[in-house]
N, C-alpha and C positions, 0 to 999 in steps of 0.2 A: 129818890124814886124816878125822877126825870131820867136821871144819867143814867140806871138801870133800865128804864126802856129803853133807850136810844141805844143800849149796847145791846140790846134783847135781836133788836129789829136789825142793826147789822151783821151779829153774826148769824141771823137763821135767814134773813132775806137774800136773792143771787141775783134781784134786778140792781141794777147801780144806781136808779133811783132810790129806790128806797136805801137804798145801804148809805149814801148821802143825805138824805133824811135822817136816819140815825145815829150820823155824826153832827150833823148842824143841832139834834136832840143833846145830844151830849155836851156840847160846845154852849149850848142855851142854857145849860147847869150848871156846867162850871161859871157863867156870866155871874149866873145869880146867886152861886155862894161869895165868889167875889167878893157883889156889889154889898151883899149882905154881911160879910166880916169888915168891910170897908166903912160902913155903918157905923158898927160897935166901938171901932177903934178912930179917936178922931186923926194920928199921924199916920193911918193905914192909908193914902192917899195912894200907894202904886196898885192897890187892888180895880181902883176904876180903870187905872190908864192901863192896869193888864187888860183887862173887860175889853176896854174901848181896842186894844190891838187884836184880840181876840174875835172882834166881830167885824174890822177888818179885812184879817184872814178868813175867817166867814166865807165875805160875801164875795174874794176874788174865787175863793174855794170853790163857790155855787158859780160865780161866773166861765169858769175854767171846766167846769163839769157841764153845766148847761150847752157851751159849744161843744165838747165832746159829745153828747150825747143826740144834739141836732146838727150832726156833721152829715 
């Protein structure tokens, strides 16, 4: 449901905030299926460290956006 709105709001939003909003939404779901198959399975141990790279790239994502957009 998460990744379906985050993809909801990127493709019908045309501010680049929001549409970044909708990817870091999306990006927040994939985190937590992850973390959540990472759970189940106890040798699933590269689902966190995808996670963990994944938020990451996150947050240079929003860093890199954020200067763009207060240029």
């Amino acid at each position: 449901f998460l990744f379906c709105v985050g993809l909801t709001v990127s493709i019908t939003k045309k501010n680049v905030i929001a549409v970044l909003r909708g990817l870091e939404l999306m990006l927040n779901a994939a985190n937590i299926n992850l973390v959540a198959f990472s759970k189940y399975d106890a040798q699933f141990i590269q689902g966190q460290m995808f996670a963990l790279f994944i938020i990451v790239v996150a947050a240079a994502e929003t860093a890199v956006a954020l200067a763009i957009a207060f240029k």
